[in-house]
MIMAR-500801 format. One line per field, with one value per residue (C-alpha): residue in three letters; y, z, x. Coordinates in steps of 0.001 Angstrom, whole numbers, always signed. Layout:
r	ala / ...
y	Y / ...
z	Z / ...
x	X / ...
//
This chain:
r	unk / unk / unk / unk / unk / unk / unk / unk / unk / unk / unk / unk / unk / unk / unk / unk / unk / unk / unk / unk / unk / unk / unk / unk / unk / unk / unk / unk / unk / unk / unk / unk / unk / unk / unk / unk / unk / unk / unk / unk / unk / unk / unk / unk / unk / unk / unk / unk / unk / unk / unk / unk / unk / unk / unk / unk / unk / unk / unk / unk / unk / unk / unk / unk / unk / unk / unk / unk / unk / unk / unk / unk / unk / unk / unk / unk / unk / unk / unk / unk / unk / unk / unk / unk / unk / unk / unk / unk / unk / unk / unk / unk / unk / unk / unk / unk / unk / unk / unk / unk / unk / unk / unk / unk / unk / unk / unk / unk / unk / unk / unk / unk / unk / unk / unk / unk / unk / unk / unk / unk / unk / unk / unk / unk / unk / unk / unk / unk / unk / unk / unk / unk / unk / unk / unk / unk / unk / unk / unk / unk / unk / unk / unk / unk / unk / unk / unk / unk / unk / unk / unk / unk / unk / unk / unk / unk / unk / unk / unk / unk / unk / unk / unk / unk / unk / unk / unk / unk / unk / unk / unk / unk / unk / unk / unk / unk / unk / unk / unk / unk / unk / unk / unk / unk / unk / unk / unk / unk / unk / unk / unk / unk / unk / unk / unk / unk / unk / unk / unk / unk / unk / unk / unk / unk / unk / unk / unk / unk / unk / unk / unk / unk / unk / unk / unk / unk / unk / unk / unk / unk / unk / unk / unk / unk / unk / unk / unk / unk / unk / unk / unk / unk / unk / unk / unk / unk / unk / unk / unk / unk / unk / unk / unk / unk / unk / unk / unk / unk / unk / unk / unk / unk / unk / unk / unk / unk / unk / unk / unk / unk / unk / unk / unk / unk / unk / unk / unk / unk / unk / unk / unk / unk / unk / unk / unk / unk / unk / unk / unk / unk / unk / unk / unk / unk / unk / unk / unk / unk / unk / unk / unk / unk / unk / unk / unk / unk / unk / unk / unk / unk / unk / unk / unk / unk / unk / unk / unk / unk / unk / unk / unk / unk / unk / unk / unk / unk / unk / unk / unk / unk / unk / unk / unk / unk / unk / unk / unk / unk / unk / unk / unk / unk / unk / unk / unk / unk / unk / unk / unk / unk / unk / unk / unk / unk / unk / unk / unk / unk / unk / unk / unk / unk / unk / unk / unk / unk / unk / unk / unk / unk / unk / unk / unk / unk / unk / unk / unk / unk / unk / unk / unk / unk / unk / unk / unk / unk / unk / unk / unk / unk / unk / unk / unk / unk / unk / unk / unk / unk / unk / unk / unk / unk / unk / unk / unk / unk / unk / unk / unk / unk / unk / unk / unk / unk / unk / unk / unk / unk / unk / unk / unk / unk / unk / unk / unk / unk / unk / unk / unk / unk / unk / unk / unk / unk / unk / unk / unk / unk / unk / unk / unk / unk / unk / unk / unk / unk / unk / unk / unk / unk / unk / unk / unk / unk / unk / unk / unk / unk / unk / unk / unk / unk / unk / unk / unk / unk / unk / unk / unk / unk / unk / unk / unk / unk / unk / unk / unk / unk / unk / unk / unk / unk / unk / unk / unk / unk / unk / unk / unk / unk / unk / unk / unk / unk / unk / unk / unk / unk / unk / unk / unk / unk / unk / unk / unk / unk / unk / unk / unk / unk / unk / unk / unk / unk / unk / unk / unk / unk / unk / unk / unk / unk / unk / unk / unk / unk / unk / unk / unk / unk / unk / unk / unk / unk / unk / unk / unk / unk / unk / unk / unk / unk / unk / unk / unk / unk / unk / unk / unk / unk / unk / unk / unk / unk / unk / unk / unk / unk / unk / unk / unk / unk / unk / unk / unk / unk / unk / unk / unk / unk / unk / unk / unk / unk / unk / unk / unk / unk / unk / unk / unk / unk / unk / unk / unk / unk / unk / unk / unk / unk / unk / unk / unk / unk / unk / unk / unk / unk / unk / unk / unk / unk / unk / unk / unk / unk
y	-4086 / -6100 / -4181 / -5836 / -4964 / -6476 / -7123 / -7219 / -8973 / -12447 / -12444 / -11513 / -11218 / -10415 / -8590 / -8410 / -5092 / -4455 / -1003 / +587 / +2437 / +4762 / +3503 / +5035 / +6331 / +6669 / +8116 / +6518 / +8097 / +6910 / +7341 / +10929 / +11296 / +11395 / +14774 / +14530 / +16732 / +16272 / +16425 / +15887 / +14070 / +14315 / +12309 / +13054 / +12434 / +8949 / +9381 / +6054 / +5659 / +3348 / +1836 / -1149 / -3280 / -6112 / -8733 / -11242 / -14641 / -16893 / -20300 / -22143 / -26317 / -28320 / -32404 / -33918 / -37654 / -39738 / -40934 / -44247 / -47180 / -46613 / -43202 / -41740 / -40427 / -36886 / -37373 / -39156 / -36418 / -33968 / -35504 / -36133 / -32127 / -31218 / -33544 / -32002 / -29241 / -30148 / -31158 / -28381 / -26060 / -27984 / -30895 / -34192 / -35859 / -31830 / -31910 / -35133 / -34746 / -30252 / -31533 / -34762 / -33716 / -30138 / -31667 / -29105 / -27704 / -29013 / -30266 / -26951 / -25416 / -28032 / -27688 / -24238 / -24762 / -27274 / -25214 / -22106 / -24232 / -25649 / -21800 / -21072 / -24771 / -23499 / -20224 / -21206 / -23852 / -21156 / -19002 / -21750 / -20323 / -16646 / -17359 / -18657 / -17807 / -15794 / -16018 / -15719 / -13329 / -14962 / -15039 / -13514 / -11874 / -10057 / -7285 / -3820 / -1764 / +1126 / +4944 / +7057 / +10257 / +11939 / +14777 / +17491 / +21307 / +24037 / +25646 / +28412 / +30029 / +29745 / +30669 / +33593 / +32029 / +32438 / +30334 / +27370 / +24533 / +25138 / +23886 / +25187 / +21947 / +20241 / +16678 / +14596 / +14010 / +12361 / +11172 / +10650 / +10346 / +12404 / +10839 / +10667 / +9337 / +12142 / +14064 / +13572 / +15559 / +15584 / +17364 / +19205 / +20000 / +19980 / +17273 / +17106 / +20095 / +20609 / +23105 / +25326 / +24530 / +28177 / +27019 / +26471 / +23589 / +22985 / +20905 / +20458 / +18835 / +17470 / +16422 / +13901 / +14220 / +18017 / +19533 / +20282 / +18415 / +18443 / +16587 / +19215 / +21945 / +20969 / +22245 / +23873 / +24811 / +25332 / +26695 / +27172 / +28719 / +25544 / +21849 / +19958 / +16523 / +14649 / +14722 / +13326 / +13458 / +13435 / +10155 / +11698 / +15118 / +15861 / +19389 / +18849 / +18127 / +17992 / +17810 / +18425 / +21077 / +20599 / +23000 / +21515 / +22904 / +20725 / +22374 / +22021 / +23451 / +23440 / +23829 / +24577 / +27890 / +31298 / +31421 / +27143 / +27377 / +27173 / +27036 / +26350 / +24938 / +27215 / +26246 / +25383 / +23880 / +21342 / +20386 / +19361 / +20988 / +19191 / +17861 / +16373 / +12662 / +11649 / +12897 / +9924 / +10846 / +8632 / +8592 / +10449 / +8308 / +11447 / +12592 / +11275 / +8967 / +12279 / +14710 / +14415 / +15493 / +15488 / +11905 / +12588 / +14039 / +14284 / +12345 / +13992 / +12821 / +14284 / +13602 / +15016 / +11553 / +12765 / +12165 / +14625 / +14497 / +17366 / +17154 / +19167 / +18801 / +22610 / +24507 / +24205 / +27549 / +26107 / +22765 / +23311 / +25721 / +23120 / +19085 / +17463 / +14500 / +13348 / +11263 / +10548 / +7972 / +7156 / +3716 / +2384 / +2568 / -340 / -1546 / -3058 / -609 / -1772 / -2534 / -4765 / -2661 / -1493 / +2215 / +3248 / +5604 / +7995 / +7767 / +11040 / +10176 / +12477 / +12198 / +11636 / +12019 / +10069 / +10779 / +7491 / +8155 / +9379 / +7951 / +9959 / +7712 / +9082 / +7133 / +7773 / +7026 / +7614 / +10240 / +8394 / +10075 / +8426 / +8145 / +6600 / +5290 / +3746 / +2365 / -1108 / -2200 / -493 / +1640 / -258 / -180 / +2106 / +1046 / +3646 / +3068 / +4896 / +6543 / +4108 / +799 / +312 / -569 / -219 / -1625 / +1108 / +420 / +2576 / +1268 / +1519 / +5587 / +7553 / +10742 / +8969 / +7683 / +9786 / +11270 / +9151 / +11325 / +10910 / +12561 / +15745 / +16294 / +16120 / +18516 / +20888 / +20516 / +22145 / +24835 / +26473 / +28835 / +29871 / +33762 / +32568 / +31043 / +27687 / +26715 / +23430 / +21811 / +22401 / +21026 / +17790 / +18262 / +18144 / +15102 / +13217 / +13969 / +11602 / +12166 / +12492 / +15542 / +17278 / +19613 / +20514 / +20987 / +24038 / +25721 / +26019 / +27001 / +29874 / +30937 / +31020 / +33626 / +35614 / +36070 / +35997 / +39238 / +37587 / +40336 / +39990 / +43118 / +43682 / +41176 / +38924 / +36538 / +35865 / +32451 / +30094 / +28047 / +25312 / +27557 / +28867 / +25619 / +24258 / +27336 / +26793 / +24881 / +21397 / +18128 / +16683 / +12987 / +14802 / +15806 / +13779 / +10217 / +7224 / +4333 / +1021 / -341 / -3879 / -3639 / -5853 / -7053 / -3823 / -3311 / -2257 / +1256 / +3090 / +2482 / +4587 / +2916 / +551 / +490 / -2044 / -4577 / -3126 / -6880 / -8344 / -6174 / -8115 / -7842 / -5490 / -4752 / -2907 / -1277 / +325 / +1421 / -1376 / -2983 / -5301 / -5477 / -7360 / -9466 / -8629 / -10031 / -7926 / -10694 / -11808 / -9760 / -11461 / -11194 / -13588 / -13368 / -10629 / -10215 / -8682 / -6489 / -6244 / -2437 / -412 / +918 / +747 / +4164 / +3149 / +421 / +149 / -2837 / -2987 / -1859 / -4560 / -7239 / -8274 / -10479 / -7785 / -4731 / -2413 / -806 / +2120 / +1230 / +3420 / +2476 / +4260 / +1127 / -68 / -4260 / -5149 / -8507 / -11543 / -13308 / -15147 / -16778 / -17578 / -19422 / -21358 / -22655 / -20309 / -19708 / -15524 / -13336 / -10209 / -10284 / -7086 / -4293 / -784 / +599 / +4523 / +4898 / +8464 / +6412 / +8727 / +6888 / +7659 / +10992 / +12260 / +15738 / +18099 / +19160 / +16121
z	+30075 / +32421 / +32923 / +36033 / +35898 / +39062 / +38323 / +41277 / +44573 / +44109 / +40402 / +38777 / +35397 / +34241 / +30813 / +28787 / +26933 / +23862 / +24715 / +22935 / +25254 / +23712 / +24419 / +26448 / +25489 / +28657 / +27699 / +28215 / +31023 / +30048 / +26046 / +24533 / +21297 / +18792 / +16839 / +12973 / +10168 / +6580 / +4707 / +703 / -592 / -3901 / -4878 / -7965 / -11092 / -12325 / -16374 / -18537 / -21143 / -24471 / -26089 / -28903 / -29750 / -32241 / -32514 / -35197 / -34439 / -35933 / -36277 / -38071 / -37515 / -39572 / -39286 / -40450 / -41630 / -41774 / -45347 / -47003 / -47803 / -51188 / -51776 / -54981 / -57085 / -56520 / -52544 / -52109 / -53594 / -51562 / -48444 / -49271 / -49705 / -46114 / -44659 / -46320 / -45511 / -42047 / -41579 / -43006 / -40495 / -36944 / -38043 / -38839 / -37470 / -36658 / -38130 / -36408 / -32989 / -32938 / -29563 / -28301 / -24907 / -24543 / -22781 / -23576 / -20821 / -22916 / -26158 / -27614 / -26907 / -28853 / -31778 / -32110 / -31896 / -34425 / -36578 / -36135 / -37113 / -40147 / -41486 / -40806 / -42324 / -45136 / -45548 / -45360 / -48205 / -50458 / -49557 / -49039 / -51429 / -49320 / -47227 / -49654 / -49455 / -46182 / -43983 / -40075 / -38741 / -36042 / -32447 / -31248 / -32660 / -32040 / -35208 / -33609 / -34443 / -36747 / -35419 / -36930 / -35364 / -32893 / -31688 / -30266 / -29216 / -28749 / -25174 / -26003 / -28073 / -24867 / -21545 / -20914 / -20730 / -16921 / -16248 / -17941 / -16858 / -18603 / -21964 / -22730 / -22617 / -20227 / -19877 / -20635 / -16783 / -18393 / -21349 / -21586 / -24608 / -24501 / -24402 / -28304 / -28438 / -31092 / -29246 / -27135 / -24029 / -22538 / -19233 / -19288 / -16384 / -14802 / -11738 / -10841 / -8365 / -4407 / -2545 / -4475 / -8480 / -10035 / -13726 / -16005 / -17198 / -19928 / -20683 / -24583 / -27133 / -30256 / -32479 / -34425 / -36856 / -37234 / -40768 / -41284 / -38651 / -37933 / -35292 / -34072 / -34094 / -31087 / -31354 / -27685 / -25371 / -21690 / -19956 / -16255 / -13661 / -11765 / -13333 / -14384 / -12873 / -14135 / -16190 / -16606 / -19260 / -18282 / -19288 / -21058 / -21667 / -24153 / -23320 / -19361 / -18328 / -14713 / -14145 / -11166 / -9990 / -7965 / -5697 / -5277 / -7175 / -8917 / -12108 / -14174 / -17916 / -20545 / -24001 / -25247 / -23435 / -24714 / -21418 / -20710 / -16839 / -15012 / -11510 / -9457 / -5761 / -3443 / -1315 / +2343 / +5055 / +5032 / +636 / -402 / +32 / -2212 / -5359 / -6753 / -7843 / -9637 / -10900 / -11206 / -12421 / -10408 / -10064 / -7858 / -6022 / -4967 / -8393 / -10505 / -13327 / -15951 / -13996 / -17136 / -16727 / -13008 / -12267 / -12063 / -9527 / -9590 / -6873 / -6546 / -4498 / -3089 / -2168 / +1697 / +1821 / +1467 / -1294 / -1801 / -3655 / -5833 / -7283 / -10095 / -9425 / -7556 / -11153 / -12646 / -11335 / -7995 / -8457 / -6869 / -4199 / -1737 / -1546 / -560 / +1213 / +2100 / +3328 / +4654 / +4416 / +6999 / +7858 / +11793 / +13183 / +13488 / +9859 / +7590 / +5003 / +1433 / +2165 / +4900 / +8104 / +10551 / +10276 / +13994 / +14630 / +12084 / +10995 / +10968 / +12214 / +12922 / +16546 / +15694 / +18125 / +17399 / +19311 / +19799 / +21785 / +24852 / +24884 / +23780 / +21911 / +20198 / +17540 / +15790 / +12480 / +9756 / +6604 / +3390 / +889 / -1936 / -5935 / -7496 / -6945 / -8180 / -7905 / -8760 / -10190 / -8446 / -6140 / -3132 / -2772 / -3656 / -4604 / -3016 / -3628 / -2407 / -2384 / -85 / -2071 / +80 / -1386 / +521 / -350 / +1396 / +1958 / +639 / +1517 / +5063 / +5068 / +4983 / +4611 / +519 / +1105 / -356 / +2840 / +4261 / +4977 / +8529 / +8206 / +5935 / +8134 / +11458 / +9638 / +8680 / +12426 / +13555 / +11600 / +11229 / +13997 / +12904 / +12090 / +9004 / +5153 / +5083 / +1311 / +275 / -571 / +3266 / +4275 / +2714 / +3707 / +7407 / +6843 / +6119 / +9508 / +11914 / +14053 / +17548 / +16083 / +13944 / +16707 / +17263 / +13675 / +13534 / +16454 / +15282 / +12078 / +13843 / +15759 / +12638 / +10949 / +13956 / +14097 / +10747 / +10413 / +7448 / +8254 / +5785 / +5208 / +6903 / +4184 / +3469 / +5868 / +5591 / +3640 / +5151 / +2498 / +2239 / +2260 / +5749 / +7457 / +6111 / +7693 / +11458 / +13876 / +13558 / +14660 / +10693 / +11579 / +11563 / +8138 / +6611 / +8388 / +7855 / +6492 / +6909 / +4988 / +4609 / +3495 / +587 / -388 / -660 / -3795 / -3506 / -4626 / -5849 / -6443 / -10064 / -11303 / -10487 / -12223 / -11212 / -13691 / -15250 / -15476 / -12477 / -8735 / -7056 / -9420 / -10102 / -12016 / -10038 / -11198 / -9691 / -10084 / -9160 / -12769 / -11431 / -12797 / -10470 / -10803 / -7323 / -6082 / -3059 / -1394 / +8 / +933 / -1289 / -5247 / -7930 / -10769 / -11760 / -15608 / -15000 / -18228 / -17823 / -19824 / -16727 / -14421 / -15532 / -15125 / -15989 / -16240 / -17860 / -18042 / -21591 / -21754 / -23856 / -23505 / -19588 / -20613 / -22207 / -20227 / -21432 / -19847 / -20101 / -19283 / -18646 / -22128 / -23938 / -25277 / -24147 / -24001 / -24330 / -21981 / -22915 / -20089 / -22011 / -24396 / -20917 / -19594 / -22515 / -22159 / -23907 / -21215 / -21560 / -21869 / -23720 / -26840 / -28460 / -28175 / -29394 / -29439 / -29084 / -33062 / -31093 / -28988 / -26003 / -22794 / -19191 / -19888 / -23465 / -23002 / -25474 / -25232 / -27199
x	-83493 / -86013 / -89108 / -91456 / -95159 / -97679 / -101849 / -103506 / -102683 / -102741 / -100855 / -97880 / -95937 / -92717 / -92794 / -89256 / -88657 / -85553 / -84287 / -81291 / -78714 / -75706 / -72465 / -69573 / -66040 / -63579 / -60164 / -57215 / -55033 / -52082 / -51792 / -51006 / -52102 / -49627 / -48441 / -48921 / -46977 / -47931 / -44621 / -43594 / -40339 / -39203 / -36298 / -33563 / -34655 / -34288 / -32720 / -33552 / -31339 / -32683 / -29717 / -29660 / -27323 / -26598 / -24304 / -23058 / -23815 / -20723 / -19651 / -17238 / -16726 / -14188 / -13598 / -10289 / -10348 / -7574 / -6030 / -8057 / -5959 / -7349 / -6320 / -6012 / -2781 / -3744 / -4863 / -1851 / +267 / -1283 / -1116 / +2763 / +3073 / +1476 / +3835 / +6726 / +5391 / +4971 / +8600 / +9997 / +7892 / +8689 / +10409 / +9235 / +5727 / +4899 / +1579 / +235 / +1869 / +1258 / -1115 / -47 / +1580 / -1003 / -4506 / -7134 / -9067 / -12355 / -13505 / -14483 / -10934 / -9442 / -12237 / -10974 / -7153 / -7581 / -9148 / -7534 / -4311 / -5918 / -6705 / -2462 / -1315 / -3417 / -1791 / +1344 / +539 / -545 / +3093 / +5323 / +7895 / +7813 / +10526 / +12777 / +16329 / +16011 / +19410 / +18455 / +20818 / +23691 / +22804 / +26024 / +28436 / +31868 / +32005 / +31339 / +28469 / +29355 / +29622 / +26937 / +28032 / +30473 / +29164 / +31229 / +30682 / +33072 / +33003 / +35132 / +32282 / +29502 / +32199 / +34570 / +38572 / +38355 / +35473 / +37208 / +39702 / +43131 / +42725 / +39559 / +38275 / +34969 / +34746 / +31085 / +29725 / +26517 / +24324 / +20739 / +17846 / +14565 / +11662 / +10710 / +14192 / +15458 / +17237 / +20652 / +21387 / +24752 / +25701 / +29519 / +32164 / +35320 / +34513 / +37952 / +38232 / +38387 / +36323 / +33394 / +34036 / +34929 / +34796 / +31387 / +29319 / +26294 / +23473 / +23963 / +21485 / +21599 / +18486 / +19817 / +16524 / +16325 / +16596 / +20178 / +21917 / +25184 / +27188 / +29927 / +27226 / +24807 / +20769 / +20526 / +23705 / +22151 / +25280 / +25280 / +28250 / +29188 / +29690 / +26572 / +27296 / +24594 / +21317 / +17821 / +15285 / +11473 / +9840 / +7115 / +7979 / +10359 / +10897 / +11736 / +14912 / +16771 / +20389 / +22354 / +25857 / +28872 / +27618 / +24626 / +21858 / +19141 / +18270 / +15140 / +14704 / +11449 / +13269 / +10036 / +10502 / +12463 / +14341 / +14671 / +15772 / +12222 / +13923 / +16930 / +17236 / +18520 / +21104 / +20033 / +21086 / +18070 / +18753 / +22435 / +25337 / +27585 / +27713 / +24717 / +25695 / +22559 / +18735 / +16039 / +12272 / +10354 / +6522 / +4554 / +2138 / +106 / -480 / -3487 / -3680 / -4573 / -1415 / -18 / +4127 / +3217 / +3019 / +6514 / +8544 / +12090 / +14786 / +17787 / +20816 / +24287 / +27170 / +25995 / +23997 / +20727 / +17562 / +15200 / +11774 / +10970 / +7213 / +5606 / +1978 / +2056 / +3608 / +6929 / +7739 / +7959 / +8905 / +12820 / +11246 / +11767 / +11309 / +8293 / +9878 / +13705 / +15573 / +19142 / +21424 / +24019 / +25716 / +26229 / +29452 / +30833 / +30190 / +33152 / +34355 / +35385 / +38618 / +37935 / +39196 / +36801 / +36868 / +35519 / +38820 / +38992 / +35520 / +33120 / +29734 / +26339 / +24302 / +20934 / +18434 / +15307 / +11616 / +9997 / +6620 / +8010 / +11728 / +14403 / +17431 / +20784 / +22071 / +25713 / +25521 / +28372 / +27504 / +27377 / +29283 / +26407 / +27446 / +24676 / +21189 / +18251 / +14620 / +13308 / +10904 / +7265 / +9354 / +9440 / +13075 / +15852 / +19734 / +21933 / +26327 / +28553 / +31966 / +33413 / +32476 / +29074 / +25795 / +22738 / +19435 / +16483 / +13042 / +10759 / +7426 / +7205 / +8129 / +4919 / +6725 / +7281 / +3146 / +192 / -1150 / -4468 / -7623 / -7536 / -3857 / -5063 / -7731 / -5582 / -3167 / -6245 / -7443 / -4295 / -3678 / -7082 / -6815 / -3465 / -2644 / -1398 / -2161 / -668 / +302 / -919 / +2616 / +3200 / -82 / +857 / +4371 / +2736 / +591 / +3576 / +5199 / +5066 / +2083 / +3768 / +5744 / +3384 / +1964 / +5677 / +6724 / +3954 / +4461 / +8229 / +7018 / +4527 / +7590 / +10011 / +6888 / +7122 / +10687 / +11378 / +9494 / +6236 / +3684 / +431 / -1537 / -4990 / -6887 / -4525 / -2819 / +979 / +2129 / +3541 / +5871 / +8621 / +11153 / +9671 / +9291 / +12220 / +14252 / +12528 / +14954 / +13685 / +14878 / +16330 / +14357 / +11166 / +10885 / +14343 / +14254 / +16619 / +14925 / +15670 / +18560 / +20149 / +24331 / +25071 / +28391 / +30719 / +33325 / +36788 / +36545 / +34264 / +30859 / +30291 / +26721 / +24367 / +20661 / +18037 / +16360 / +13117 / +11685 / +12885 / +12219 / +15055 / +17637 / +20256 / +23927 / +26692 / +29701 / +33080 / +35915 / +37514 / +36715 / +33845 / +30499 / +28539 / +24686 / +23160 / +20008 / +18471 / +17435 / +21177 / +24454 / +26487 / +26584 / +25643 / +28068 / +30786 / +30856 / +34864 / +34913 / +38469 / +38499 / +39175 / +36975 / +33317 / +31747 / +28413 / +25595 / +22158 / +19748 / +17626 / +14296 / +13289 / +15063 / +15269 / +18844 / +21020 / +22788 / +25349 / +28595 / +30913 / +34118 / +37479 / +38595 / +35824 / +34113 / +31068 / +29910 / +27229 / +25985 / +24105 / +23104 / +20870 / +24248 / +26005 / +22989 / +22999 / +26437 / +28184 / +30750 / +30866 / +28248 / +29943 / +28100 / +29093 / +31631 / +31364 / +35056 / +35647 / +36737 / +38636 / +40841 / +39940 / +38473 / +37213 / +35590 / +35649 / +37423 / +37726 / +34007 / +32824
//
């Protein structure tokens, strides 16, 4: 601040004066201020775990020298013993050439082969005389195995006279092991009938390692009204066995129970209605890895042409209540039968109408009358022969309705049900997010208008239930919840096709037998076959790869015996592979009547 001050009239100063002067705030008109909460966090508690641990630091080093020129008596003689030694091991120079063509990845690998080998050269110095004497056993012989057992039963004691063929006697359909591999379970009937079968069949066990066994006297007769066809033993569970009617039914007993038969499957028009030809426990990719018996579920197929997936993880009790997936099984018309004449004029074939977003298409398609079947290795394709000589290879990995349902599937399948006026079990919830999307919507409002008719009325707290038996009774279209998959015909036989069982080693390999005597090598990956073993015993009922040995597979033929197969012997230029035959010491072949 400038303060002016003025003395007299002819003079003038200017005087200069500090002054302090408060300052000014002006608000901005633009800028709110900004609203404040005080908040706390507090976040999980963080657990520290203290943990020791100790390990054992050790190393070994060894350096070999080669033998001075000056050696003594007693090096010498030493050094003369390791090579004997040596030869007598791997034949001669083995010891100084073990590692001449390997070229170790680096110089401490090869400090510890070497010296790992010096430790067993040393061993085997100190027990060179242990093998003395010992006589290797031949690599193939022809002297049949000796028969341990024949075991028999006596139907007559178990069925009435009137619900048995004339003779009283039931011929073996099947033969299987249980899983601790004591016990052998054989399925009983009288196959050779027309129309509904009238006479009865079993399930009969021995335990060949129960106190007091004997073999005509069996451990467990499981006797049912119709012919058991065929039988399966759970791969885990000893107790649980499947086997499959002539009319139909899939059956599924728990020995370890006072009354064994847990369930039966009714007969429907949507599950077979003929004879069941074979029961496969297969895994359950829905299941988890501690399911226990339930990372099973049980394949079943008929004669109808259709394979139906039965899973346990929802109880035993109603297991066989209805199948979680299907599928059916046709051929093209068109196709060349076994016997080389194109069947198009008398042939039978199904019109099947298939939705494809939008476009309606009806394909013919002729019913396979289907014998036998199996799954390779990982269960990405199934083997399915048939009565007419074809073989079929199916694949299994592009079907979702066989798939563990995604979440985006469960949910859309929860989405469409929840304002529905009824309970919707959860084997049909994941029965519905199998469907194919574009008919799921139409799959439940059939199923709505099947509880309607049908009469389910729930009381005033509890909702009806919708089950598998309900949805599989609405009118549906079959491809919806049974499609076709996609097959690929490999070379057909000349009758029929009894067995065929895929390699356990190999995924694309497989052994086929008829009843035209062949017993084919067939590789999935072509039409035609590899080999054909020709037993030359008959017809050869039935064909098993070993579990152990990926070479060796065995065969029932029509004369009773059963050959054994080295393909390992043939390979090596042995000209045959038949490397052992066990010869029915009864004389009896192709079926084993008489109840034994």
């Amino acid at each position: 601040r400038v303060g002016m001050a003025r003395r007299g009239s002819h003079s003038s100063r200017v005087r200069l004066v500090a002054t302090e002067v408060s300052g000014l705030d002006v608000a901005s008109s633009w800028i709110r201020p900004q609203p404040t909460v005080p908040m706390e966090v507090q976040t999980d508690d963080i657990y520290v775990y203290d943990a020791d641990s100790q390990t054992v630091t050790r190393a070994e080093a060894g350096t070999q020298t080669g033998a001075a020129d000056a050696a003594t008596d007693a090096d010498g003689k030493a050094e003369e013993e390791d090579s004997k030694l040596g030869d007598d091991i791997d034949g001669p120079g083995c010891r100084d050439d073990a590692f001449e063509a390997w070229a170790p990845p680096s110089r401490d690998a090869e400090d510890a082969i070497l010296s790992a080998a010096q430790r067993v050269l040393d061993a085997l110095v100190e027990n060179s005389e242990a093998l003395l004497g010992y006589q290797t056993a031949p690599s193939s012989g022809s002297e049949n195995a000796a028969q341990l057992h024949l075991l028999t039963w006596n139907p007559t004691k178990h069925f009435a006279a009137d619900l048995l063929p004339p003779g009283g006697k039931l011929t073996a359909t099947a033969v299987d092991w249980s899983a601790t591999g004591s016990t052998v379970v054989a399925a009983f009937g009288e196959v050779d009938v027309s129309g509904w079968c009238n006479t009865g069949g079993a399930v009969v066990l021995w335990n060949l390692f129960a106190r007091g066994f004997r073999a005509g006297e069996p451990t467990l007769v499981l006797d049912h009204s119709s012919a058991i066809t065929c039988v399966a033993c759970h791969p885990t569970a000893p107790a649980l066995i499947a086997a499959g009617s002539f009319n139909g039914e899939v059956l599924l007993y728990d020995t370890s129970r006072e009354e064994p038969l847990v369930g039966a499957s009714p007969i429907h028009e949507r599950f077979h209605r003929e004879a069941i030809s074979a029961v496969q426990w297969v895994r359950d990719e829905a299941a988890g890895p501690n399911a226990g018996a339930a990372q099973y579920q049980l394949a079943s197929l008929s004669r109808d042409g259709r394979v139906l997936f039965w899973p346990l993880r929802f109880g035993l009790e109603g297991a066989l209540s209805g199948p979680i997936a299907g599928l059916r099984l046709g051929r093209k018309p068109g196709g060349r039968r076994a016997g080389g004449r194109d069947g198009d004029e008398d042939a039978k074939y199904e019109e099947e109408k298939v939705s494809r977003r939008g476009s309606d298409r009806t394909e013919k398609r002729q019913p396979l009358g289907a014998m036998a079947m199996s799954f390779s290795r990982g269960q990405y394709d199934m083997l399915v022969g048939s009565e007419g000589g074809a073989v079929q290879r199916l694949y299994l990995s592009e079907l979702r309705q066989l798939q563990r349902p995604s979440q985006g599937d469960a949910q859309a399948t929860r989405d469409l049900v929840k304002h529905s006026q009824s309970r919707w079990a959860r084997p049909v919830l994941e029965l519905l997010a199998r469907a194919d999307p574009d008919g799921r919507s139409d799959l439940v409002r059939a199923v709505e208008k099947r509880m309607k008719q049908g009469g389910h009325h729930g009381s005033a707290d509890v909702l009806p239930l919708v089950t598998l038996e309900v949805v599989y009774g609405a009118t549906l279209d079959a491809a919806l919840l049974q499609p076709q998959p996609k097959s690929f015909d490999l070379e057909p036989l000349a009758g029929l096709c009894t067995s065929l069982h895929s390699s356990p080693f190999l995924r694309n390999l497989a052994a086929v037998a008829g009843s035209d005597g062949s017993l084919r090598l067939q590789s999935l990956l072509q039409a035609r076959a590899l080999t054909d073993l020709h037993p030359n015993r008959g017809a050869v009922h039935a064909v098993r790869w070993s579990r152990v040995r990926p070479l060796v597979l065995a065969a029932g033929c029509g004369d009773g015996a059963t050959v054994l197969f080295d393909l390992g012997a043939m390979a090596g230029g042995a000209g045959t592979a038949e490397a052992l035959v066990l010869e029915n010491s009864d004389g009896g072949g192709g079926g084993g009547g008489g109840g034994g």
